[in-house]
Kinemage of the C-alpha trace (Angstrom):
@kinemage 1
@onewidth
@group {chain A} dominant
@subgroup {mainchain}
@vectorlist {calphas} color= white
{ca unk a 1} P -57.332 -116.770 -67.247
{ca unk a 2} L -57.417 -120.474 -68.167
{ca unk a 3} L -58.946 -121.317 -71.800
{ca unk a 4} L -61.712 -123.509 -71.820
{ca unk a 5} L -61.480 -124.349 -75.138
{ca unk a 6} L -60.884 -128.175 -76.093
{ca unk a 7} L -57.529 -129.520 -76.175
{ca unk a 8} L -55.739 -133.018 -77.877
{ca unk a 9} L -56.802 -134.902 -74.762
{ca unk a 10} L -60.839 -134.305 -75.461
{ca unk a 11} L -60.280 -136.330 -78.154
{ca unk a 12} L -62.528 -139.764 -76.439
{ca unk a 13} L -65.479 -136.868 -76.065
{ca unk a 14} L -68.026 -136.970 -79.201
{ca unk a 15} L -68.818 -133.612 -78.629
{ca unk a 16} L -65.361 -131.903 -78.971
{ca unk a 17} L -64.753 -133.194 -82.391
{ca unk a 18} L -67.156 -131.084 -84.177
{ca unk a 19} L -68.938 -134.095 -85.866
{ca unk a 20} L -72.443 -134.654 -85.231
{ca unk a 21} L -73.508 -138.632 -84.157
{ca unk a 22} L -75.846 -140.602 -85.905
{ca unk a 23} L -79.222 -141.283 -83.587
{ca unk a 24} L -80.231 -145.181 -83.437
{ca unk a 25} L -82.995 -146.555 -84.864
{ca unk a 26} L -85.082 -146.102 -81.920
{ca unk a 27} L -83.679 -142.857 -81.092
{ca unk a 28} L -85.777 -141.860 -84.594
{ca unk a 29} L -89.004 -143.077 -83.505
{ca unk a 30} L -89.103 -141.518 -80.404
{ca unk a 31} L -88.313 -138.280 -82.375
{ca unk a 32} L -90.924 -139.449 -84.900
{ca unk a 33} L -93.203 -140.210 -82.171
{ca unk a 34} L -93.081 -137.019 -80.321
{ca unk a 35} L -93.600 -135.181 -83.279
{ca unk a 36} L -96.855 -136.535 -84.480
{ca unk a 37} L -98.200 -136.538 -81.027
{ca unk a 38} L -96.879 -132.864 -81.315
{ca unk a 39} L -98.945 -132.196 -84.423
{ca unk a 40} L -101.636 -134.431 -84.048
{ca unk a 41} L -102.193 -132.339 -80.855
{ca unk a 42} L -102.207 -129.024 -82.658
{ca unk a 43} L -104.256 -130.300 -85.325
{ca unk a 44} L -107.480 -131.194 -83.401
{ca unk a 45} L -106.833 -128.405 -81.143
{ca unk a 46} L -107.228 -126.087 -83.969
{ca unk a 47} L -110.211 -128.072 -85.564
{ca unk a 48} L -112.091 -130.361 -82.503
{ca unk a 49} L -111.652 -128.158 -79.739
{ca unk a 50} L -108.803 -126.094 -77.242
{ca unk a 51} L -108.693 -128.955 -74.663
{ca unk a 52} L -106.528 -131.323 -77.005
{ca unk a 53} L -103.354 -128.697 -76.793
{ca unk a 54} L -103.080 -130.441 -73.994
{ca unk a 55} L -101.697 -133.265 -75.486
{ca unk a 56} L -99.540 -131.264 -77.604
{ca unk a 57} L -98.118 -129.574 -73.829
{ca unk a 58} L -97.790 -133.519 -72.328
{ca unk a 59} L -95.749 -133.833 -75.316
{ca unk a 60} L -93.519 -131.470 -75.206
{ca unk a 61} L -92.784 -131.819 -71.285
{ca unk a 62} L -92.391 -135.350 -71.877
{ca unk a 63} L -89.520 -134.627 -74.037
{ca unk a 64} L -88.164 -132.082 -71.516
{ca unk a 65} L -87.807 -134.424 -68.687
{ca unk a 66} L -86.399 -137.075 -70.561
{ca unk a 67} L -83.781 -134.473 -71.705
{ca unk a 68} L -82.886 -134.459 -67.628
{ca unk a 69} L -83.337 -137.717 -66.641
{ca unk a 70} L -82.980 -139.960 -69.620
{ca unk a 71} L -86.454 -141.877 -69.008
{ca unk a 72} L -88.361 -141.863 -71.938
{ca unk a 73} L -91.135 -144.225 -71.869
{ca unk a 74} L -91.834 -145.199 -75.523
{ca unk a 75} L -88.238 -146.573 -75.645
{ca unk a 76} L -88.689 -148.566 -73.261
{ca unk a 77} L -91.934 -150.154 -75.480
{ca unk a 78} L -90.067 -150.214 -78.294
{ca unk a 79} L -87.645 -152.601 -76.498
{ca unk a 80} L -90.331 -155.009 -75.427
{ca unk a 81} L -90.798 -155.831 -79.450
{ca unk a 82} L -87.327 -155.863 -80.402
């Protein structure tokens, strides 16, 4: 059976080296972002009213698709003020 396991010639792929890479700036934001939307959800779900886990559920699919597709909204506004 054929190993799978990385070999000298994975070298050019991040992933094979064992280190971890350092997010950009806006990379952080978005994370940033989705987490307060995240809690900021839970929070008035928990103290308004049930209806605002919804945004805590757009959230969280939001961050699921762009896991797929790469399309993530907010960085495309942070571009427009860089």
């Amino acid at each position: 059976m054929p190993s799978t396991a990385p070999t000298s010639t994975d070298a050019s792929d991040p992933s094979a080296s064992g280190v971890c890479r350092v997010p950009s700036t806006e990379e952080k934001l978005v994370r940033v972002l989705a987490g307060t939307v995240s809690l900021t959800g839970l929070g008035l779900g928990f103290f308004v009213g049930p209806w605002w886990y919804l945004l805590t559920v757009f959230a969280g699919l939001n961050v699921i698709q762009s896991a797929f597709t790469g399309f993530c909204p907010p960085e495309i506004v942070y571009r427009w003020f860089n």
